[in-house]
C-alpha positions in Angstrom: 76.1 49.7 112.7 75.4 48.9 116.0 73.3 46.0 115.4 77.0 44.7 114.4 78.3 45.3 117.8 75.3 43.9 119.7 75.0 40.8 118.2 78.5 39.7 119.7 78.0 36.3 119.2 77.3 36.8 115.1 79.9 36.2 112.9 80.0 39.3 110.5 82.0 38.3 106.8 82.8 40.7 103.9 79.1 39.6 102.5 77.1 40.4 105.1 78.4 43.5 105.8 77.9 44.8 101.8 74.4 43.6 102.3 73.6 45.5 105.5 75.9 48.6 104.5 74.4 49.1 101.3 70.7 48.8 102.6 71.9 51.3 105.7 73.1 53.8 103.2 70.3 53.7 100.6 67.8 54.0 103.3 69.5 57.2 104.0 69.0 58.0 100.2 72.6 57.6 99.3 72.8 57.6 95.4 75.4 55.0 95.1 74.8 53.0 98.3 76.6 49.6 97.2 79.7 51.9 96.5 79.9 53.4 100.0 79.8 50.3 101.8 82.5 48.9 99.4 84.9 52.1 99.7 85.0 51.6 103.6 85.1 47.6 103.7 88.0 48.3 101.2 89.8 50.6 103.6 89.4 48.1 106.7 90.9 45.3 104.7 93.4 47.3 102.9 92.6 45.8 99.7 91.2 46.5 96.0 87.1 46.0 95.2 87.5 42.5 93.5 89.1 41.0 96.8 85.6 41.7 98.8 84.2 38.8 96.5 87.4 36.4 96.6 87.1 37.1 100.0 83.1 37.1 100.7 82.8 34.4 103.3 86.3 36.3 105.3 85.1 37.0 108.9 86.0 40.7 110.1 87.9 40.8 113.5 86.5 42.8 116.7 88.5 45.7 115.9 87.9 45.7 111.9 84.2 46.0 113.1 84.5 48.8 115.4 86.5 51.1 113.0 84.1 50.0 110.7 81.2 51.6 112.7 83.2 54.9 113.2 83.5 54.9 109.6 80.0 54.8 108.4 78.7 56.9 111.5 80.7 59.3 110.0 79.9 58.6 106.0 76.4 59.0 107.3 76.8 62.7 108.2 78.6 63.1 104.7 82.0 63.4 105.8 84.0 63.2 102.5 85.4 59.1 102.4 89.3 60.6 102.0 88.9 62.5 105.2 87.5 59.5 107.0 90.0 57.0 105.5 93.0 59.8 105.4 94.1 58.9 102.3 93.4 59.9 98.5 94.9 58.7 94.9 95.8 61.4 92.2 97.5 61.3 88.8 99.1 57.7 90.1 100.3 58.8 93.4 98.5 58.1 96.8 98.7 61.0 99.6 97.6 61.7 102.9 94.7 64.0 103.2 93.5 65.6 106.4 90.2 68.0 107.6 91.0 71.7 106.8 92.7 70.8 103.6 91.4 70.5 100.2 90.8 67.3 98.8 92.5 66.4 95.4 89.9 66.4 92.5 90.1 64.2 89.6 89.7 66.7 87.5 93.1 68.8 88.7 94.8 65.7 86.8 94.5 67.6 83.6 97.1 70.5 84.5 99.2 67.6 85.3 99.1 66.5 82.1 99.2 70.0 80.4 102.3 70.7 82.4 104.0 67.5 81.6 103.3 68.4 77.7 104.3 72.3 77.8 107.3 71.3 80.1 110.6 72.1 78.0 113.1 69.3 78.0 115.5 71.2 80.3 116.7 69.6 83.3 116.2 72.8 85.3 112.7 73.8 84.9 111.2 75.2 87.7 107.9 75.4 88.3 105.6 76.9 91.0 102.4 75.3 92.6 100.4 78.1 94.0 97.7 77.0 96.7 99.3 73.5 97.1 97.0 72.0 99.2 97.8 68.3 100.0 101.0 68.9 97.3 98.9 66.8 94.7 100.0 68.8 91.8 103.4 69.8 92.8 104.6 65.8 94.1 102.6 64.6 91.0 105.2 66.8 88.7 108.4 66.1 90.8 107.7 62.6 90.2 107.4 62.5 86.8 109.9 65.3 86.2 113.0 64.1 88.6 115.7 66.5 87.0 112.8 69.4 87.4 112.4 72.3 90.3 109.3 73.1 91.9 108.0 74.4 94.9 104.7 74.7 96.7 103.4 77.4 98.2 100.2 77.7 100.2 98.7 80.3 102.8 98.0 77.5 105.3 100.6 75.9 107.6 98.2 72.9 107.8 98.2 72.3 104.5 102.3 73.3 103.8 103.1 70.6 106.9 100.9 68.1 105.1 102.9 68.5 101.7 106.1 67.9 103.4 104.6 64.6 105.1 103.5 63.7 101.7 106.9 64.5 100.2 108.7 62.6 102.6 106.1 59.1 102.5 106.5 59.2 98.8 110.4 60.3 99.0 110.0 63.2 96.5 113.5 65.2 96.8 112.5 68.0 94.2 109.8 69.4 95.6 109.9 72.6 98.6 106.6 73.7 100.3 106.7 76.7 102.2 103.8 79.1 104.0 103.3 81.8 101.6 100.1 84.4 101.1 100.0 85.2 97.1 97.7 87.6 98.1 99.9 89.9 99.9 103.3 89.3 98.6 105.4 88.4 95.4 108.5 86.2 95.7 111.8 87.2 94.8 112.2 84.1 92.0 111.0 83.9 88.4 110.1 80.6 87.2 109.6 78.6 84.1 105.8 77.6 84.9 103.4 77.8 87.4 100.3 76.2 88.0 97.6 76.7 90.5 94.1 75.4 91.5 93.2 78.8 92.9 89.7 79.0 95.0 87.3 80.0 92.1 83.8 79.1 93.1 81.7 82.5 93.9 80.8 83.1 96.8 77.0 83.4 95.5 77.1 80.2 94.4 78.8 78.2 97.6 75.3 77.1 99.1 74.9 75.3 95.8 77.5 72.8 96.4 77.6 69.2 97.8 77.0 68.6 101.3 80.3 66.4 101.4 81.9 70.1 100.0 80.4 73.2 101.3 80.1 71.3 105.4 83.5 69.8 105.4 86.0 71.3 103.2 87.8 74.4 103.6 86.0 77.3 102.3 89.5 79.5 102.1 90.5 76.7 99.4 87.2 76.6 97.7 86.1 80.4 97.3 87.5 83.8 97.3 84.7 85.1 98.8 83.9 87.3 95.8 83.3 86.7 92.4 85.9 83.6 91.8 88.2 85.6 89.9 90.4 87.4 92.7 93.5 84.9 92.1 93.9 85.6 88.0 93.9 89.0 88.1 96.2 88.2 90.8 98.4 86.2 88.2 98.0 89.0 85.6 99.2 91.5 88.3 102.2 89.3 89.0 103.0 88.0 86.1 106.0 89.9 84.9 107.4 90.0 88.0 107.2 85.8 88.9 107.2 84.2 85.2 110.6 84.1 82.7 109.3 85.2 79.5 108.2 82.4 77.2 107.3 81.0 80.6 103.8 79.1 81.3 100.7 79.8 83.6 98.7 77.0 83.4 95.5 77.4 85.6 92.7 75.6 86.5 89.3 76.8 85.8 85.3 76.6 86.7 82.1 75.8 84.8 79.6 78.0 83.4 80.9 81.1 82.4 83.8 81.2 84.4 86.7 80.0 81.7 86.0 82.7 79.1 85.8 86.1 82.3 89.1 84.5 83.2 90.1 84.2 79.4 89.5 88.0 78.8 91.7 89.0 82.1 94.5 87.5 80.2 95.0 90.2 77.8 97.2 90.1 74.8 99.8 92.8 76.0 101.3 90.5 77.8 100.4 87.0 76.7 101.6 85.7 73.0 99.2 82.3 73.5 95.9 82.3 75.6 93.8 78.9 74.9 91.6 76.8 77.1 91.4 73.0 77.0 88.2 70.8 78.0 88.5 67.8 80.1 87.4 64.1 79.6 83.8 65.2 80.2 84.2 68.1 77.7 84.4 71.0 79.9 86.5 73.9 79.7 88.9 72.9 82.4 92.4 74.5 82.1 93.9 77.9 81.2 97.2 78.0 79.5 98.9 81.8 79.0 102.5 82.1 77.4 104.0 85.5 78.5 105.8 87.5 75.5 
């Protein structure tokens, strides 16, 4: 990028920064190289993919150029795009994400959507997000279920003052976030539902991961350090005391093996309904467990 900066007296448009970014990243054996030079260009102009070709032969200002080389010196390294940009879309909402919290998957979408479809019509459900993260799942539910209760909880105070910010850009009233170890304590509250992303990768398998993952996101939100099943039998243990009866978990799960040892810790003396539901690419992706 700074052959950009050097030639001062080159005009750089839209066009002629895809063509160099994409060769500068597939050099550097990027799989999708076109796609990363797009994502940042996006960014700088603030607008959607099919503006860079209306706007192909728009010159990029001084300062549009320099944040631009920040931003692939950074991509480079594989810094994950939402931490460089500081900002990621889920479930039709867009938050702010910062380093040393997780970033929203995709794929956490689908307890969205199984929440919104177990959800009884009852103005006052409450529900509780445990490991809240950015808020994705818990501001994703408050907005589509205004008359509901729900509250985030998280063990990091990074990622509980981040969930308020994004409550109060997207001007979400029924959502709470407060520091709280799951871990260690039990709060004094049933509720209708609760739904987590817990950390469930192994830590035998972390050095497996993507470079954009295992250097740059938080491993306290990825792993337990253990054998990725710490949080459920957490649930389990808790269950009676935090969930009304008829009431909902509805967990998030990994690949492999991993739904069906977290099936089996959800036995039936407490559970009437244990089932797991596959995602859009077919995997096992979502734990749902009705207490009795």
């Amino acid at each position: 990028m700074h052959q950009i900066t050097r030639k001062s007296q080159q005009v750089w448009r839209v066009i002629d920064i895809l063509k160099w970014g994409e060769k500068y990243f597939a050099d550097r054996t990027f799989e999708n190289a076109r796609r990363e030079i797009e994502l940042l260009v996006q960014e700088v102009l603030n607008c959607e993919r099919v503006d860079l070709y209306l706007r192909y032969d728009e010159p990029l200002t001084k300062a549009q150029l320099n944040t631009l080389r920040d931003w692939i010196q950074r991509r480079v390294k594989h810094e994950p795009v939402q931490y460089i940009t500081g900002k990621v879309g889920f479930h039709n909402i867009l938050l702010n994400i910062i380093p040393g919290v997780l970033i929203p998957r995709p794929e956490s979408e689908m307890l969205v959507e199984t929440v919104l479809e177990l959800v009884p019509k009852n103005p006052n459900t409450s529900i509780l997000d445990i490991g809240t993260g950015s808020g994705c799942i818990a501001l994703a539910l408050a907005k589509a279920l205004p008359e509901a209760q729900i509250v985030g909880i998280d063990n990091s105070d990074q990622a509980v003052e981040l969930s308020n910010r994004n409550a109060g850009k997207l001007q979400i009233a029924n959502a709470e976030f407060q520091t709280f170890d799951i871990l260690k304590d039990v709060m004094d509250k049933k509720f209708d539902m609760i739904v987590s992303n817990p950390p469930y990768i192994a830590k035998s398998n972390m050095n497996e991961l993507m470079p954009e993952v295992r250097d740059f996101e938080p491993h306290s939100a990825l792993t337990d350090f253990d054998d990725g099943l710490t949080f459920y039998r957490k649930f389990v243990e808790i269950s009676k005391l935090m969930l009304k009866s008829n009431g909902w978990f509805v967990l998030e799960v990994g690949l492999g093996e991993h739904p069906e040892l977290v099936k089996n810790l959800f036995g039936e003396d407490r559970f009437k309904e244990v089932e797991l539901i596959k995602d859009y690419n077919g995997d096992w992706r979502v734990l749902i467990a009705q207490m009795k």
